[in-house]
MITOR-660007 format. One line per field, with one value per residue (C-alpha): residue number from 0; x, y, z; residue in one letter. Coordinates in nm, 2 decimals, padded with zeros to 4 digits. Layout:
BEGIN
k c(NUM|...)
u c(X|...)
v c(Y|...)
w c(Z|...)
r c(a|...)
end
This chain:
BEGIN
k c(0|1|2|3|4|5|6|7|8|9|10|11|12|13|14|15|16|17|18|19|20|21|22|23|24|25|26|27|28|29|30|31|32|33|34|35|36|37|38|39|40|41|42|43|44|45|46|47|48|49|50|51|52|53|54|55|56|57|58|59|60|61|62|63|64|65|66|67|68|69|70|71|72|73|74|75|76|77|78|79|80|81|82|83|84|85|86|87|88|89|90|91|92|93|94|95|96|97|98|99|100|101|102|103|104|105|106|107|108|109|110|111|112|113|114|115|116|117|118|119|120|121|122|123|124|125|126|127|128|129|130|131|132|133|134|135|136|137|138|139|140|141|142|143|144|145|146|147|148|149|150|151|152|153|154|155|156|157|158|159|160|161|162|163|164|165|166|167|168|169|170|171|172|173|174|175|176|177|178|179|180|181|182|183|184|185|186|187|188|189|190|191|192|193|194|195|196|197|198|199|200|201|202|203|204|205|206|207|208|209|210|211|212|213|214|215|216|217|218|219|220|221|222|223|224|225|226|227|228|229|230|231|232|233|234|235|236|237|238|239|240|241|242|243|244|245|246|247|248|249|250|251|252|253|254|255|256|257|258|259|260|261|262|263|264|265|266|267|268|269|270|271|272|273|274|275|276|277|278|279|280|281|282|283|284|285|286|287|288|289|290|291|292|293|294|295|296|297|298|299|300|301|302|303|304|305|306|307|308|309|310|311|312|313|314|315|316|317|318|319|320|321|322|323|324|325|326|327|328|329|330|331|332|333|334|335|336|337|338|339|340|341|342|343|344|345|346|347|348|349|350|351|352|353|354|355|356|357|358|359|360|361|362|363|364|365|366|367|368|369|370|371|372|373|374)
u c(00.00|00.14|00.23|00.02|00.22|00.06|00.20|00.57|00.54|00.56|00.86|01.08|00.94|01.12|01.46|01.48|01.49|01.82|01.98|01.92|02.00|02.32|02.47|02.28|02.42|02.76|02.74|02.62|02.94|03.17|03.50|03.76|04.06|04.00|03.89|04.23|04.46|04.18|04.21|04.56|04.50|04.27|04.52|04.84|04.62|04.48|04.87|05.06|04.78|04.82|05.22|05.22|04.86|05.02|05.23|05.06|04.72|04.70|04.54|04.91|05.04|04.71|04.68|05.05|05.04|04.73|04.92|05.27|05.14|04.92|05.19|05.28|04.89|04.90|05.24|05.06|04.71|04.90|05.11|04.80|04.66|04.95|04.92|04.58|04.64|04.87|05.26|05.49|05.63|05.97|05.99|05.73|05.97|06.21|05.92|05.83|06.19|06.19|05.84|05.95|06.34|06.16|05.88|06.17|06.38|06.11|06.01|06.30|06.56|06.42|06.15|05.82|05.50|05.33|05.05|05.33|05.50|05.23|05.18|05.51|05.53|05.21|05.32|05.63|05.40|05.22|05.56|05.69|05.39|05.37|05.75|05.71|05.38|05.49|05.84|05.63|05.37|05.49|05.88|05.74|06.03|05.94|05.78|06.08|06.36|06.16|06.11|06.40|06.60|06.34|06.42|06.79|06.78|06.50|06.75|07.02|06.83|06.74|07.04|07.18|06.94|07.00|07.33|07.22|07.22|06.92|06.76|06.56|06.56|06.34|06.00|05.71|05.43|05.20|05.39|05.44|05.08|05.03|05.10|05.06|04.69|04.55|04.23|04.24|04.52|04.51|04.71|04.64|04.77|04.54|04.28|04.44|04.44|04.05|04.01|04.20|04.09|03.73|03.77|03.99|03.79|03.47|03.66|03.79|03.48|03.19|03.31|03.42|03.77|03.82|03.65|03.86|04.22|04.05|03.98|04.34|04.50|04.28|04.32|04.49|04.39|03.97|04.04|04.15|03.84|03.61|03.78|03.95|04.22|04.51|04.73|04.61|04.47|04.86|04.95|04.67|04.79|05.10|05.02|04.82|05.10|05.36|05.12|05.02|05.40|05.49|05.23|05.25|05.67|05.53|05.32|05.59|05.80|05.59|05.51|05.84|05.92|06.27|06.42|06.64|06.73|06.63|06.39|06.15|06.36|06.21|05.84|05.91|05.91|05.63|05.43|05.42|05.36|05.06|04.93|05.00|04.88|04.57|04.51|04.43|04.21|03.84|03.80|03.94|03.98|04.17|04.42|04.16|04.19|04.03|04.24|04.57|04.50|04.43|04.78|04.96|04.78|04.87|05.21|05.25|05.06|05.31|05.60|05.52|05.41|05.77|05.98|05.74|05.85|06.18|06.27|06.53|06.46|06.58|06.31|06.07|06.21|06.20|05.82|05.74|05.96|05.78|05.43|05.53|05.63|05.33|05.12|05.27|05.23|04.84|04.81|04.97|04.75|04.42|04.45|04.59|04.95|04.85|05.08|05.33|05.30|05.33|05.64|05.79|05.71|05.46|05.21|05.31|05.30|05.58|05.42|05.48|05.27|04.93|04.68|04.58|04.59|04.90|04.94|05.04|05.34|05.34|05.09|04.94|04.63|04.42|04.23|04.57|04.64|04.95|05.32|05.50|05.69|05.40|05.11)
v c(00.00|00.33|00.56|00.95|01.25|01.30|00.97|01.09|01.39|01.32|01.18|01.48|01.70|01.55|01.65|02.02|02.02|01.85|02.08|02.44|02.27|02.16|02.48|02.66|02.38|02.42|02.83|02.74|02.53|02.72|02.70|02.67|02.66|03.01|03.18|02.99|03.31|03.52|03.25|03.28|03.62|03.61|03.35|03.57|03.87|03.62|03.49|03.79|03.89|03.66|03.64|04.01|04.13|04.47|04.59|04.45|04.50|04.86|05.09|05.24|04.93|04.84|05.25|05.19|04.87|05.00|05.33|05.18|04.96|05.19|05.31|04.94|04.88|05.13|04.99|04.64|04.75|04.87|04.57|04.36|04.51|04.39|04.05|04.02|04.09|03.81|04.00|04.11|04.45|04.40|04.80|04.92|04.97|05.13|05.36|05.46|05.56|05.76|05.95|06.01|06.13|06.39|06.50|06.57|06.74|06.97|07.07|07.10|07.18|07.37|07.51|07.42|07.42|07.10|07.11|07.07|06.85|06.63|06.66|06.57|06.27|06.15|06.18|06.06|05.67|05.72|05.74|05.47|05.21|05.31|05.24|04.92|04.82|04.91|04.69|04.45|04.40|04.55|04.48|04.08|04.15|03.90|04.15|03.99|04.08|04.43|04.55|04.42|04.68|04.97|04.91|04.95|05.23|05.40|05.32|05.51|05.83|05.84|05.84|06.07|06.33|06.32|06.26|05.95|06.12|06.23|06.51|06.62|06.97|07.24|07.06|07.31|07.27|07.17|06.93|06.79|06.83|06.60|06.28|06.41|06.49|06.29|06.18|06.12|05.87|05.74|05.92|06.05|05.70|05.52|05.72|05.71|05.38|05.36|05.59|05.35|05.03|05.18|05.31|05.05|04.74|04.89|04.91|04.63|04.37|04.64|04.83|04.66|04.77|04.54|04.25|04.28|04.30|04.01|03.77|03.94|03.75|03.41|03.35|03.59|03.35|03.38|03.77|03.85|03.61|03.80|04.12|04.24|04.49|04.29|04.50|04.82|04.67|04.54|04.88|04.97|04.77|04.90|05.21|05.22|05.02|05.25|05.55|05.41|05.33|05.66|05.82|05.58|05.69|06.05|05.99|05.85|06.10|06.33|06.14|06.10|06.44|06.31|06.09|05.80|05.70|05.33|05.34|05.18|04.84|04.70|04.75|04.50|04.12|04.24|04.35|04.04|03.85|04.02|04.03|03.58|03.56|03.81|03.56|03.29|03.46|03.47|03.38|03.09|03.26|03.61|03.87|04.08|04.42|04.30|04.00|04.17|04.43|04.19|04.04|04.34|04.36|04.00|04.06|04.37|04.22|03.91|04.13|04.35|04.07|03.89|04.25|04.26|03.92|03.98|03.83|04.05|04.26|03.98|03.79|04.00|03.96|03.50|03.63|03.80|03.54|03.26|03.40|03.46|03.11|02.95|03.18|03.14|02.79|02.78|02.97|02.72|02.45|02.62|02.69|03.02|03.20|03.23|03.52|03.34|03.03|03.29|03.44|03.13|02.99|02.72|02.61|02.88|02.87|02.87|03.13|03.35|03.46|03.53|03.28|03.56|03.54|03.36|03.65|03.86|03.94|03.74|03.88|04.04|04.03|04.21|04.45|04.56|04.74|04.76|04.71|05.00|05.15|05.06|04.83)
w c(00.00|-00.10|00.19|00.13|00.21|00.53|00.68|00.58|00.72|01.11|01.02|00.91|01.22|01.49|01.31|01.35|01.70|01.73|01.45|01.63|02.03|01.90|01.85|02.17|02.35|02.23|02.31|02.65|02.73|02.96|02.80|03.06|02.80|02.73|03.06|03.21|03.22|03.40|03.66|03.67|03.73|04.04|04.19|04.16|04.31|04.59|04.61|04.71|04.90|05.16|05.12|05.17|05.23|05.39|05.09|04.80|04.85|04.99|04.74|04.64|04.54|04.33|04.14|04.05|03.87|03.73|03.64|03.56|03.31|03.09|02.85|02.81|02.73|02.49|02.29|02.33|02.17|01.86|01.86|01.85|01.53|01.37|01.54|01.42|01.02|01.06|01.12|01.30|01.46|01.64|01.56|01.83|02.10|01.92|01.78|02.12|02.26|01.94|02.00|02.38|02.24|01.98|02.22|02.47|02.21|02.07|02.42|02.61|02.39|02.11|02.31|02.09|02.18|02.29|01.98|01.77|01.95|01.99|01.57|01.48|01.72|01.54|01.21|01.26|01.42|01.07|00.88|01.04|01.05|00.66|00.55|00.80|00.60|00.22|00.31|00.39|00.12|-00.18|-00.11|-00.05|00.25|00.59|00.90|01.09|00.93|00.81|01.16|01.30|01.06|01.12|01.53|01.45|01.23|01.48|01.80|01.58|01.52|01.91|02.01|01.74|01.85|02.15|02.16|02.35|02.70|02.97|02.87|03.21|03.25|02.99|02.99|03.00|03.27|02.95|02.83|03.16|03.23|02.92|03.08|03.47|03.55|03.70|03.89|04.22|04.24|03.87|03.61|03.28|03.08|03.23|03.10|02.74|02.77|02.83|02.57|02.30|02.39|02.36|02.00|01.92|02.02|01.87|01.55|01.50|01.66|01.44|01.15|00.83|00.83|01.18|01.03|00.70|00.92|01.07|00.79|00.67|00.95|00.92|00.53|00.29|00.02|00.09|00.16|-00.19|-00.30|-00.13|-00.22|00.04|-00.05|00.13|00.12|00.21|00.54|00.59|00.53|00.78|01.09|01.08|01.09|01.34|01.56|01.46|01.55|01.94|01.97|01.92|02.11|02.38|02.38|02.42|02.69|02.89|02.86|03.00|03.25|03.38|03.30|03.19|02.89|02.92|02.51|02.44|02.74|02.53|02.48|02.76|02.66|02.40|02.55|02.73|02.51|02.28|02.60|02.71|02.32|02.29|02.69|02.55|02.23|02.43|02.66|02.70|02.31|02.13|01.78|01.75|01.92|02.04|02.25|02.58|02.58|02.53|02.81|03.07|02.97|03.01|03.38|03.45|03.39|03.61|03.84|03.82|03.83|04.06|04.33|04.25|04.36|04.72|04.80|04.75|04.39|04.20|03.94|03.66|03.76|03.56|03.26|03.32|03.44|03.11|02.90|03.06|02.99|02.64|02.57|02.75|02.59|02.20|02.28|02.36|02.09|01.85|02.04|02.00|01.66|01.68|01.61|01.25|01.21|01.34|01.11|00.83|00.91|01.02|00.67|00.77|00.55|00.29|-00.08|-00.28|-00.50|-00.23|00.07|-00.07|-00.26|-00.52|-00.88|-01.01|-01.29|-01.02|-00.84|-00.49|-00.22|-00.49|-00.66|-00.95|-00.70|-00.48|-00.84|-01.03|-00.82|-00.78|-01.08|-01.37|-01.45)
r c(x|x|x|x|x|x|x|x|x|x|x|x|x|x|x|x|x|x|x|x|x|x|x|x|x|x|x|x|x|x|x|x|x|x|x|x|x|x|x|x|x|x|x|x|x|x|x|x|x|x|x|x|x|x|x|x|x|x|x|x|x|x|x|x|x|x|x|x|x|x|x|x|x|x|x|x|x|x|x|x|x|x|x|x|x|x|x|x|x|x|x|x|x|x|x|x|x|x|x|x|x|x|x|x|x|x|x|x|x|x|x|x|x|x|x|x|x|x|x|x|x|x|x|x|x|x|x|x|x|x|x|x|x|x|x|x|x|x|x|x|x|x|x|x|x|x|x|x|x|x|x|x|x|x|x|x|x|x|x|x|x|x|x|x|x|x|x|x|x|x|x|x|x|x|x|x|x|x|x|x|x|x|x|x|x|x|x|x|x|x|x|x|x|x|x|x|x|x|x|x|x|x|x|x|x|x|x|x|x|x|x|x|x|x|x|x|x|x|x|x|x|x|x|x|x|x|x|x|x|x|x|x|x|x|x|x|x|x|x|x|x|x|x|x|x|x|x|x|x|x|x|x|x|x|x|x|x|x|x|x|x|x|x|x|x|x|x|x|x|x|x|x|x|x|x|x|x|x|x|x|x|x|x|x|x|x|x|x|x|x|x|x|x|x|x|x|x|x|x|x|x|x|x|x|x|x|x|x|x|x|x|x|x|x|x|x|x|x|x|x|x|x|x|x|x|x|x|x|x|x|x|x|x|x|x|x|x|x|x|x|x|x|x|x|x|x|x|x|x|x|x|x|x|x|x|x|x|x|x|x|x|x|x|x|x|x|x|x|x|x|x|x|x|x|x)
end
């Protein structure tokens, strides 16, 4: 006996249910993995608090960690960008003890105003994000070894202009004022920072430029496909890193009200720590700007808890080295790093490093345009 469409119908029903739990399930599941260095966190707070409840966890101790570490943030944010359109800037400390030497310069020893100051320190992140970026993609040179040689050649200039000693005498109140207000007891960085991480992390998680340097990172190959002006968005993230570097270096100058060349050598290790330690934090996907400023804290935190018990000052830099490998690793683990794997050569092409159109140059494609010097 033939079966009527109404008998075969019950029979399809039952299997829609199952399809849209599955994934509500799956959101529901609390993912340990990822929530891991926020634990960390709490127990390194809760740690030192009962080591040394006096001196670590009076309200001075907390505002200068919190303070302390703002200019790093800042460095870090930038350097994340970069991170997360799949490269790498080994030039962002050297960018910011070369903002901090020509904001001292201007101020204090040519006596400029602090607007122009502040002008010349930004263009000069913007020119140095965009020769970082054009080396990069239209050069087809490796991040590494391009920002490697942009960090010596920017360590040269500070020191050449200024004749690589202390300059810490001629600041103006403004320019002093510039990184010292403060409210109550937390200083004007920390409110730059706010300000950054805001714009920055709205940008990049709800406008279509973030989700571009996003798919950028994930698959260069698909980007092009789709569209995406590689390139351009390259370009893009470096600028934006060079830019915060320098700004960040400026900042911190004023702060101090004093310049020490090279000061910003030691940002560096950190700041790739906290952006790795922030890549495997809270979501299992992306570098992502709430991630990598909870690393920066973790690792001040870490640090600073190590000096009150008595550890010497070398032991920050096994701290942030330690946190850096640990973190690199979970990234590789989870399924992350994939700016890493590119400059490391993994998985690459031997056309070159993009997936575009074999016609064109590599990491090219038909809608970056012609390469430089004609069609």
């Amino acid at each position: 006996m033939e079966s009527s469409p109404h008998t075969q119908a019950p029979s399809r029903e039952p299997e829609a249910p199952s399809q849209e739990s599955a994934p509500r399930r799956r959101r529901r599941r609390f993912d340990a993995g990822a929530w891991a260095p926020v634990l960390f966190f709490v127990f390194l707070i809760v740690f030192f608090g009962v080591v040394e409840p006096e001196d670590f966890l009076n309200t001075g101790n907390l505002t200068s960690i919190l303070n302390n570490n703002a200019t790093l943030a800042i460095i870090a944010l930038g350097l994340t960008v970069v991170l997360l359109a799949g490269e790498f800037d080994l030039s962002v400390a050297s960018a910011a003890s070369l903002g901090g030497a020509v904001g001292a310069v201007m101020v204090a020893n040519e006596g400029l105003s602090t607007e122009v100051t502040f002008a010349a320190v930004i263009g000069l992140g913007l020119l140095i994000g965009l020769v970082n970026g054009v080396l990069v993609t239209y050069f087809q040179i490796p991040a590494l070894i391009v920002t490697l040689a942009v960090a010596s050649i920017l360590d040269g200039f500070t020191q050449l202009i200024t004749n690589n000693e202390i300059i810490f005498a001629g600041f103006s109140d403004t320019f002093v004022d510039l990184g010292g207000w403060k409210l109550g007891d937390v200083q004007a960085p920390v409110f730059y920072l706010a300000g950054i991480a805001i714009l920055l992390g709205i940008a990049l998680r709800y406008t279509a430029t973030g989700r571009h340097l996003h798919a950028v990172g994930g698959n260069r190959g698909a980007s092009r496909m789709a569209g995406i002006r590689v390139n351009r968005h390259i370009i893009l993230a470096f600028v934006i890193s060079g830019t915060l570097a320098a700004l960040a270096g400026m900042i911190y100058t004023a702060r101090q009200g004093s310049l020490t060349p090279l000061f910003g050598t030691s940002f560096l290790l950190p700041a790739f720590a906290a952006a790795f330690l922030g890549s495997v934090t809270l979501r299992r996907g992306e570098f992502h700007v709430l991630g990598t400023v909870i690393g920066v804290y973790l690792i001040g935190t870490g640090t600073t808890g190590l000096l009150i018990v008595g550890g010497a000052t070398y032991t920050q830099q096994l701290f942030a080295g330690a946190v850096l490998i640990l973190a690199t690793a979970g990234s590789r683990v989870l399924g992350r790093g994939v700016g890493l794997r590119r400059q490391l050569g993994f998985g690459r092409r031997r056309s070159g490093r993009g997936d575009g159109d074999a016609s064109m140059p590599p990491g090219r494609s038909a809608e970056d345009g012609p390469p430089p010097g004609g069609a």
